[in-house]
C-alpha positions, 0 to 999 in steps of 0.5 A: 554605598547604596546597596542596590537602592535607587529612589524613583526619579522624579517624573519630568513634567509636560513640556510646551510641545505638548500641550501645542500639540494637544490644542492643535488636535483639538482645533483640528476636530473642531475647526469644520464645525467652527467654519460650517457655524460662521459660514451659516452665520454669514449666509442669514446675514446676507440673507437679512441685508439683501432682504432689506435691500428688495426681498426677492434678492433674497431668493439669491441666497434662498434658491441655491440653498433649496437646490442643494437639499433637492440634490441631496434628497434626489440623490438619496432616494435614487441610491434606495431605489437602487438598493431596493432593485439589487436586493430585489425587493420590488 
């Protein structure tokens, strides 16, 4: 006879699905940063060996790299200058 008395269960503890699933999420959020990182690293080093090669192999990593920020710079700029004449403020 308990008379309505039940100690508290013990808590299961964390199973291996878990904790997969935990790491997986957190290589989920982290893997572009870890790929953007190894692919810069990449880029110098490339950069580097086509520049002990001849140094103006080099303007083959180079210039592809500056026309990429130049597109993104002009892209920019033309997306405020539409904004500026929506609003009217010129």
């Amino acid at each position: 006879m308990s008379y309505g008395y039940e100690p508290p269960k013990q808590d299961k503890g964390g199973s291996w699905s878990e904790v997969f699933a935990i790491t997986r999420i957190a290589f989920g959020l982290l893997f572009p940063f870890l790929a953007a990182m190894v692919g810069l690293l990449l880029l110098i080093i490339l950069t580097i060996v086509l520049f002990a090669q001849h140094p103006a192999l080099a303007l083959l990593v180079l210039i592809p790299i500056a026309s990429g920020i130049y597109y993104l710079l002009r892209r920019e700029r033309l997306a405020h200058e539409d904004e500026v004449d929506r609003l009217g403020l010129s």
